[in-house]
C-alpha positions as CSV (number, residue, x, y, z in Angstrom):
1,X,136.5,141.8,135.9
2,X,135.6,141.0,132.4
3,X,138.6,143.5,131.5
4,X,141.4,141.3,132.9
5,X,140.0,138.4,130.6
6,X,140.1,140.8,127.3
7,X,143.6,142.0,129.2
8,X,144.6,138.3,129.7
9,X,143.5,137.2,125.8
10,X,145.6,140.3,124.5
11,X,148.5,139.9,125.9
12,X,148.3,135.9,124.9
13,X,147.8,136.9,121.2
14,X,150.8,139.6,121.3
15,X,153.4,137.1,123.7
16,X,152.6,134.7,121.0
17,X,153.5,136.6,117.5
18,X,156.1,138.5,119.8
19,X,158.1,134.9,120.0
20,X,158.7,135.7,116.2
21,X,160.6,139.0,117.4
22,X,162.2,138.7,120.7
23,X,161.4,135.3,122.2
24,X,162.0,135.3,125.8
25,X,159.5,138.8,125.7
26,X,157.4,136.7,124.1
27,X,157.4,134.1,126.6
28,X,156.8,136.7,129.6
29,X,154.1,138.2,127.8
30,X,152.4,134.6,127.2
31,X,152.8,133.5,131.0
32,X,151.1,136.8,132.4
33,X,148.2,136.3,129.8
34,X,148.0,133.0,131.0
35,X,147.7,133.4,134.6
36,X,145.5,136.4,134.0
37,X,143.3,134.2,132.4
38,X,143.3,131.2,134.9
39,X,142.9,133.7,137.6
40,X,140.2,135.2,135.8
41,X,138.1,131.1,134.9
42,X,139.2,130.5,138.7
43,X,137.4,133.7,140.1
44,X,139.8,135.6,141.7
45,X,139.3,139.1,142.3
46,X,135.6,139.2,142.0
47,X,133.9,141.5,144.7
48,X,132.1,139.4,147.5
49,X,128.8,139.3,146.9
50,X,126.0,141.4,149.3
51,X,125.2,139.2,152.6
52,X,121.5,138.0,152.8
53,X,119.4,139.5,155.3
């Protein structure tokens, strides 16, 4: 899981310098590093953990 933060963090960094050079890519990129991240602080997609016996 801890590759969708680094995924979410890089795709911030790139939407962000890529609102220099085509803006509304930019802005997509930023929103999907966004939620990725918030998705990520939020816990979804973690495996379930084992069941106590």
């Amino acid at each position: 899981m801890a590759g969708s933060l680094g995924l979410g963090i890089a795709l911030l960094i790139i939407g962000l310098l890529g609102l220099l050079f085509f803006p509304w890519g930019g802005v997509v990129l930023v929103v999907v590093g966004l939620i990725l991240i918030v998705l990520f602080l939020l816990g979804i997609g973690r495996r379930a953990g084992a069941p106590r016996a």
